[in-house]
C-alpha positions in Angstrom: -15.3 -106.7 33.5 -11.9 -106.8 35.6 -9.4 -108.7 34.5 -9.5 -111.3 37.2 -12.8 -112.4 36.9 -12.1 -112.7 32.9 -9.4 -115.2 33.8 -11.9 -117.1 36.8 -14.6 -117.1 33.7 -12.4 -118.6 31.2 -11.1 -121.0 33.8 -14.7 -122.0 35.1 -15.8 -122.5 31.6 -12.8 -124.8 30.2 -13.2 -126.9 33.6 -17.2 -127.2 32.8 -16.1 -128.3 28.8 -13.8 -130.5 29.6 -16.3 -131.8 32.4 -19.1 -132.1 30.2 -17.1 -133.5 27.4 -14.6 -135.0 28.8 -11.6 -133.1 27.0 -8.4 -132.1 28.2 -8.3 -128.5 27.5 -5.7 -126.9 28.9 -7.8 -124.6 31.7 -4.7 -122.6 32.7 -3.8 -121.6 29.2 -7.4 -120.6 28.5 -7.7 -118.8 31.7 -4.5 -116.8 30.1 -6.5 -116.2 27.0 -9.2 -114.9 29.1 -7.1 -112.2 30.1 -5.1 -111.5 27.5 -6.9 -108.9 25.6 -6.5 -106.3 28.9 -2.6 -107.5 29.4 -2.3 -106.4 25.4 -3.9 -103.0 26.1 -2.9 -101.8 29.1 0.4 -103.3 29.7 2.9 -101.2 27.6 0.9 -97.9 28.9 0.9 -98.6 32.7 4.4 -99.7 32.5 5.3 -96.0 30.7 3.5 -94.8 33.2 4.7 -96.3 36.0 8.5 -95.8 35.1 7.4 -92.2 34.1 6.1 -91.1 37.5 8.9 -93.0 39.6 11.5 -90.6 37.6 9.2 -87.6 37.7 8.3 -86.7 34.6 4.7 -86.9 35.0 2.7 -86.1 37.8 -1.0 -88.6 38.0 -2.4 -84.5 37.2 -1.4 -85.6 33.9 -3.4 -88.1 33.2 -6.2 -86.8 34.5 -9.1 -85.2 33.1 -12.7 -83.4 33.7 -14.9 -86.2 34.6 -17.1 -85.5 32.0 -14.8 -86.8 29.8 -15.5 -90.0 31.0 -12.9 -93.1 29.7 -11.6 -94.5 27.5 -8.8 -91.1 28.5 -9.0 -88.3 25.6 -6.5 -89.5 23.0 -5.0 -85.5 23.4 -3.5 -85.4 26.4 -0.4 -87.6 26.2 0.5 -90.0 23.7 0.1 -93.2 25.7 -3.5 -92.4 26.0 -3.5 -93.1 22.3 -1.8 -96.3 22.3 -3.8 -97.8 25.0 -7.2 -97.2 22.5 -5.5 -98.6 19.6 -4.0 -101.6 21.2 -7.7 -101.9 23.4 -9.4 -101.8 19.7 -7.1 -104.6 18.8 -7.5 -106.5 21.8 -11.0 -106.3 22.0 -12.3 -107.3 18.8 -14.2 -110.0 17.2 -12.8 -110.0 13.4 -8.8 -109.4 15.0 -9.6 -112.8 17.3 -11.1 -114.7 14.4 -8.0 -113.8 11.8 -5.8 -114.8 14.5 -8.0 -118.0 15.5 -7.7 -119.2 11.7 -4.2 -118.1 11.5 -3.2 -120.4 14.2 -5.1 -123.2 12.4 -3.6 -122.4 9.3 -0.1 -122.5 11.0 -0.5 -125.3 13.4 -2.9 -127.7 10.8 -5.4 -127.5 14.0 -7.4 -125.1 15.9 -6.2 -123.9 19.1 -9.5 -124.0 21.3 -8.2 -122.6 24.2 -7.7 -118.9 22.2 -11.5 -119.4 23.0 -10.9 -117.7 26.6 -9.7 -114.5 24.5 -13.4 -114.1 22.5 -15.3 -115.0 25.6 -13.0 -111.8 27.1 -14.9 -109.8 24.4 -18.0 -111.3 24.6 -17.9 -110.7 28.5 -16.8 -107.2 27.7 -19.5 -106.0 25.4 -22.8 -105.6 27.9 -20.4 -104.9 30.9 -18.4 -101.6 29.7 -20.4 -98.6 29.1 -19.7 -95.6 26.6 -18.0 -94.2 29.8 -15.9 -96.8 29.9 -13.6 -98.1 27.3 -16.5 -99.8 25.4 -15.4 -102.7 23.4 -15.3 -102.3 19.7 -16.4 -105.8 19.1 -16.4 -105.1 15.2 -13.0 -103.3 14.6 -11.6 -102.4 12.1 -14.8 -103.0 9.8 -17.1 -101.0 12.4 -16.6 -98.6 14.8 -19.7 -99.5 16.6 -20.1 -99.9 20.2 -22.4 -100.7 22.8 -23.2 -99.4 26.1 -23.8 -101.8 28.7 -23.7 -102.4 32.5 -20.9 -100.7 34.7 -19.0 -103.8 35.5 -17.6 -101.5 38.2 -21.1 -100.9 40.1 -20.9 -102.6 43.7 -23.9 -104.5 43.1 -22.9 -105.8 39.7 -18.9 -106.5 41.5 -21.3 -108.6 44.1 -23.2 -110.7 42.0 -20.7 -111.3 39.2 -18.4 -112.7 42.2 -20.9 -114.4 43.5 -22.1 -116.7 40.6 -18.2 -117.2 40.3 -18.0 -118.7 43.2 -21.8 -120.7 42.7 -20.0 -121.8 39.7 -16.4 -123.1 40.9 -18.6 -124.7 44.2 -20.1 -126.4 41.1 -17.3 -127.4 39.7 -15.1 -129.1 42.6 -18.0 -131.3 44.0 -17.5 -134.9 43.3 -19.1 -135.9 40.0 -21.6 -138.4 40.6 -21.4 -142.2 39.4 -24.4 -143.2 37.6 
């Protein structure tokens, strides 16, 4: 899924806990969480990037490839290709959230339920990336096992994914009633 809707779904989802439950999660931190994983993987590369083709030492031919290939980019072409898989394995897996989850526990003598945006971020990502398309390798490093899922890309999907966003925040600013 793009990265803004990650953030609107962690933010819709903290708003409806602390709703429901009346807590006081901290929406805008888990909202950060819910985009976190992409900001870890793609950050360091587009920024090379970026800086790379603004001096001219790469041309966007360089980073391109037969579309057969298909994404994530093949790791052989330049070395930032590389990075961005390893830090997108990192970012985007189950067992590295959960060591860091209980770390933060461990540290802080509580949990830290906003990290919670981060694993809905992978949970989100694993039926809406394909094989195509950087699919999320929810069980790194004990697995490489992927799946291959919807396109989150595909107009239609784009469409309805924004649309039950918007059901769902219409949801969330009308007046709770009084019982």
């Amino acid at each position: 899924m793009d990265i803004f809707a990650h953030g609107l779904w962690a933010g819709a989802g903290y708003k409806a806990l602390n709703r429901k439950y009346g807590t006081k999660l901290n929406v805008k931190i888990a909202a950060f969480w819910g985009i976190f994983p992409d900001i870890f993987a793609f950050s360091i590369p587009l920024t090379w990037m970026t800086v790379q083709l603004l001096l001219g030492n790469i041309q966007t031919s360089d980073f391109s490839h037969h579309p057969a290939v298909g994404e994530p980019p093949a790791q052989d072409t330049l070395w930032i290709f590389a990075l961005a898989n390893s830090l997108y394995s990192i970012s985007h897996s189950a067992v590295v959230f959960f060591a860091v989850f209980f770390g933060v526990w461990f540290i802080l003598k509580r949990p830290v339920w906003e990290l919670g945006g981060w694993l809905l971020h992978i949970l989100i990502d694993v039926p809406t990336h394909t094989y195509q398309f950087f699919p999320t390798p929810v069980f790194w490093p004990l697995s490489g096992i992927t799946f291959s899922g919807i396109a989150w890309s595909e107009p239609w999907f784009m469409f309805l994914n924004y649309g039950m966003l918007l059901v769902m925040y219409l949801f969330l600013m009308r007046k709770k009633k009084t019982a």
